[in-house]
Structure formats: C-alpha cells, structure tokens
N, C-alpha and C positions, 0 to 999 in steps of 0.2 A: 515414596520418592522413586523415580525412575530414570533408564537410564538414554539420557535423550542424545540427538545428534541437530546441529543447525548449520545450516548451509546459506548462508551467503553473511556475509558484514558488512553491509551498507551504512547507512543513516537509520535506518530502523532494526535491521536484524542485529546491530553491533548490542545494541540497547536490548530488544530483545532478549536473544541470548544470555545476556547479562544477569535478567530478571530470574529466567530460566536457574542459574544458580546458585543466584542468591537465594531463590526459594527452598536451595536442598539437594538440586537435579545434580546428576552426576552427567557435565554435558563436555561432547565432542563438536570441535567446530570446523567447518572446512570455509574456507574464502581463496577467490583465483590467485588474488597476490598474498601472498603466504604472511609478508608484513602481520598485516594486517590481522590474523591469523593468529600470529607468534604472539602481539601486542594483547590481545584481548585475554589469551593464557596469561599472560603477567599479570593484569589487572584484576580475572576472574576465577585463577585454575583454571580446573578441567583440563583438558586436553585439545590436539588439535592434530586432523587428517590432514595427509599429504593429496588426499583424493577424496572423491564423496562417498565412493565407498568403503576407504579407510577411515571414517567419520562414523560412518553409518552401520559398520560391522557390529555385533550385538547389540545396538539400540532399539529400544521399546519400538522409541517413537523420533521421527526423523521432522524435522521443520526447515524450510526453506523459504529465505525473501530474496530472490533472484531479481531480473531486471526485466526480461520477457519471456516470451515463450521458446525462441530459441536456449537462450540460459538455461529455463525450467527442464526441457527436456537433455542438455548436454548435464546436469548434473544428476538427472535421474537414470540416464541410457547409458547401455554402452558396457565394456569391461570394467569400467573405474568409476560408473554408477553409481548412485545411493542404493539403485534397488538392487545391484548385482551383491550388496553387498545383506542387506535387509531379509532377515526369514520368516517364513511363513508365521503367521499373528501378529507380523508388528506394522505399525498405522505410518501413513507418510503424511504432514500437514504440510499444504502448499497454503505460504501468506502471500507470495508472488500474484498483482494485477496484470493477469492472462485472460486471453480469450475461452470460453466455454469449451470450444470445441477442443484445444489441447487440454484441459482441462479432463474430459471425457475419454481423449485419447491414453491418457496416463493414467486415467481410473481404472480403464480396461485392462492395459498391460500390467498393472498392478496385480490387480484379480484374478488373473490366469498363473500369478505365481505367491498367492493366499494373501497380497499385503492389502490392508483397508488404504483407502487414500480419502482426503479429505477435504477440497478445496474452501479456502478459509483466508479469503483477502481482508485487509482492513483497513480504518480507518481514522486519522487523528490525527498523521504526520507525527514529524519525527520528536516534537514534545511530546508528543500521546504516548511515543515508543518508550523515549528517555524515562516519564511520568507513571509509565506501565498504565496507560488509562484508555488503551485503545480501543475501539468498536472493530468486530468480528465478527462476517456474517460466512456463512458456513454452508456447506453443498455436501451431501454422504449419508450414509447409512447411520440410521439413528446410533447403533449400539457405537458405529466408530466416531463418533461425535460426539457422543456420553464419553468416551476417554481420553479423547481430544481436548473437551473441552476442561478438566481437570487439570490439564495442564498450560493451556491457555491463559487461566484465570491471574498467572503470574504478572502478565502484564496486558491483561485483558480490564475495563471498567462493564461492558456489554458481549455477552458472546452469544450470539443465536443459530440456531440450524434454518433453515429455511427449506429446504429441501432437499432432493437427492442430488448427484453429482452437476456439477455444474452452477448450481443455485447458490450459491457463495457468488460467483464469479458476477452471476447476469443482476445480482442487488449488487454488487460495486460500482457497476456497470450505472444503472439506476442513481448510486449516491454520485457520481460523478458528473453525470447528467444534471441532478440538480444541483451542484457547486457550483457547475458554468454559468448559467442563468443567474443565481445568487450575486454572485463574483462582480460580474457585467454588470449589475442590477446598483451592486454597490459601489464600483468607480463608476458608473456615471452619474448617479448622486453626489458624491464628493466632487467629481467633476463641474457637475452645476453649482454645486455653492462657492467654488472657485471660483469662480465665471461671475458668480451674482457679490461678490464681495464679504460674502459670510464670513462667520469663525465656522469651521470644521468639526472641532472638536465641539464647540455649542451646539451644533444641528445634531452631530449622532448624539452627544447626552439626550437629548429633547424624543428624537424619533428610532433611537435603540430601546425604550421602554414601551414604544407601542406595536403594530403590529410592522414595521419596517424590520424589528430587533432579528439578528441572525448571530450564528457560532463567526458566522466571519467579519460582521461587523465588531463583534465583543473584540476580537483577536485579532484582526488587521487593519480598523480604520486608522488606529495611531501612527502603524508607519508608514499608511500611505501615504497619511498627509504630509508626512518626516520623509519623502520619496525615498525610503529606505524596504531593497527588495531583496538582498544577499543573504537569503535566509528561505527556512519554508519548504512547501511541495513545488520541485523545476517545473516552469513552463515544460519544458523537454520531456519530462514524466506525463504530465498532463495531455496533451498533446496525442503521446501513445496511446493512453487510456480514454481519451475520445475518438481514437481510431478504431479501435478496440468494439466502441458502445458505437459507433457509425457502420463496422461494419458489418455486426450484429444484428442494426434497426434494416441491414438491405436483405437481410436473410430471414428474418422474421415477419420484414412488413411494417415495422413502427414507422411514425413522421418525427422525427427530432429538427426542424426545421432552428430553433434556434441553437443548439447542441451544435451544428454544422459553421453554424453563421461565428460562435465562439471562438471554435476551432480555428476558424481565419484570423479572426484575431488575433489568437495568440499564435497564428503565424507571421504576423506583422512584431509582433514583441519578439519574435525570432529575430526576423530581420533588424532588429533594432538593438540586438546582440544579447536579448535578455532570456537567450534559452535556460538559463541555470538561477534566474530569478524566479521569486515568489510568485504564485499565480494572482497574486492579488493586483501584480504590475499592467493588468490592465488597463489600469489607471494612466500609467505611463504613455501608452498607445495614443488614448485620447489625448493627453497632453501635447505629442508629436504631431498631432494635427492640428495645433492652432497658428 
C-alpha cells in the first residue's frame, strides 16, 4: 500500500480518491474549496491539505483530476505546488483532459527535479469513476507506468500505456473525437424515428444488436428519449476537450471536418442553456429546430 496524494474533487476525482482508500492507500486530499475537502475526510479518512503541496509532502505517488490546463499547472507550480512539495522518486499521475503540450511542459519540469510524471486521462464519466471501472490511457516511461498503474487498478477496469509523455493525452484526444461523431450519429437517429412516428425504444432494441449498437446507445438512448439531460459528461467539458483535439489536428495536420462541425453544435446546446447538460443533449438541438 502506499502513500498517495489527490488533487482535485470533482465528479470523478471525489469517487476516485475514494477507491484509492478503500483499497488500503494511505491518501491525502487537496480541492480549491476546502468543503469539499473537509467532506470526503468524513466519509473516507485520510487526511486533507490546505495546499497541493501540503497534500503532496511525502507521497509516493500524487494524482490529480483538475479542470484544464490552467488548473493542472497552478496545482503543480509555484511555492504551494504538488511538485514543491514532492521528492525526488516519487511519480505525479495527471487524469486531468489537457492538451499534450502542457502535458510535456510538466514532464519536463518534473524531470529536472527526479519526479516521474505520467499523463493518464480517462474515460467512462462519472459512473465509471463512482463504479471504479474506468478506461485509462497512459503517456510516460515504461517503469513509471508499471507503478502508476498498480495503483490505478483501484478504480481502473482498462489501463494502458501507449507511449511516452503525452500519448495518454493525444488517445483522449482520439476517444473524444470519436464520441462526437457517435453522439450526433445517435440523436439524429432517435431524431428521425420521432419524426417518422416510431417507438424509440422499439428501434434501438432492434438496431442496438446489430452493427448500429454503441457504449452510448446501451447508456443514453433511454433518457433521450425521457429528454432527461441533468446528468453525465457537461456539454461545457466537452466542448474544451474538442478544443483541445481541434487545436492539436491545426498543429499536426489532421482533417477532423466532422469533430469541428460537432463542436458547433454543441455550441448551439450552449446557447440553448445546456452547457452543464449531458452530451447526449444533442438531441435537444435538433429538436429546437423544428
């Protein structure tokens, strides 16, 4: 068992950390509002920093599910840092969806003062987290990945390395990209059978067993059709994280023409006040244009 630190309490780190515990870990938590913070000590032990690097002071291994890359870097810089606080051998795991390039920036600064870092975003939303069954793809140095991912496995169901720094981040990048296209793919399916007078739930029984069937049809057609969206991964998140893979594809060269085309959309579900709805509220969009 070791001695860990987590750094943010969101929707997924709260859960996270949690599992972290309950598996043994002797864990320290930091979150901006202290609440929040103070709450999950009740509920989980361990303890909890006034700062990241009052968190992070002799931990192994340090985790953080931030919000961007601003975030990622104010809890890891700085006098009151994770890393100021962090000594030479011990690993930082970033699950925060950031772009590659901080990603690499935080690799580096890390290295010049012995700490492994590990970029390791994931995937499953915040059931996955609760469930402990999320998907984990992984960017670093083999050996700091082998002990990263030991401890992972808490609330991991898939963890893979894919390559060196950064390569976590740009398959997120990838799994997001294809959720969009999905997503879209899927309200306007349910869109059409509205329209043509169908049952809903009849057509996805029928065409979720052939090659139509997807993770988001099994797990979102019921409340689209229920227009029930107050749940789930924010438009608002999503959004970032197509920013994120759009402005990657202008540095790299990729064509994401429909990735782009998504993006608007769910700037239209913005305007429609559904930044903190499920991304499956695509659905809704279409509907406001009839």
């Amino acid at each position: 068992m070791a001695k860990l630190a987590f750094l943010g309490l969101g929707v997924m780190g709260y859960p996270m950390a949690g599992h972290l515990q309950g598996a043994g870990h002797d864990v320290a938590v930091y979150n901006r509002t202290t609440a929040k913070a103070e709450k999950w000590v009740s509920e989980h032990g361990g303890r909890m920093g006034q700062t990241p690097r009052a968190a992070a002071e002799g931990a192994n291994m340090v985790m953080a599910c931030v919000g961007n890359d601003d975030d990622l870097r104010a809890v890891c810089l700085g006098d009151e840092g994770a890393f100021a606080g962090m000594t030479p051998g011990s690993t930082f795991v970033d699950h925060t969806t950031v772009s590659a390039a901080v990603t690499r920036e935080l690799h580096d600064i890390a290295a010049e003062a012995g700490i492994a870092f590990v970029d390791a975003p994931v995937s499953g939303g915040q059931a996955g987290a609760e469930n402990g069954v999320l998907s984990v793809m992984c960017g670093g140095a083999q050996d700091s990945y082998d002990a990263a991912a030991l401890v992972i496995s808490a609330y991991a169901k898939t963890c893979k390395r894919i390559g060196g720094s950064g390569a976590g981040q740009m398959t997120k990048m990838c799994n997001q990209i294809a959720i969009a296209g999905v997503v879209q793919g899927l309200a306007e399916a349910l869109h059409f059978a509205q329209k043509a007078g169908l049952d809903g739930r009849a057509v996805v029984e029928v065409i979720s067993q052939g090659a139509a069937g997807s993770w988001q049809m099994a797990n979102r057609y019921e409340t689209m059709l229920d227009d029930h969206f107050d749940h789930g991964f924010a438009v608002d998140w999503m959004r970032k994280d197509l920013g994120i893979c759009l402005d990657t594809a202008d540095e790299n060269g990729a064509s994401l023409p429909l990735t782009a085309l998504v993006d608007q959309f769910y700037k239209d579900v913005q305007k429609l006040g559904g930044g903190r709805w499920d991304t499956s509220s695509l659905l809704k969009r279409l509907q406001a244009m009839e």
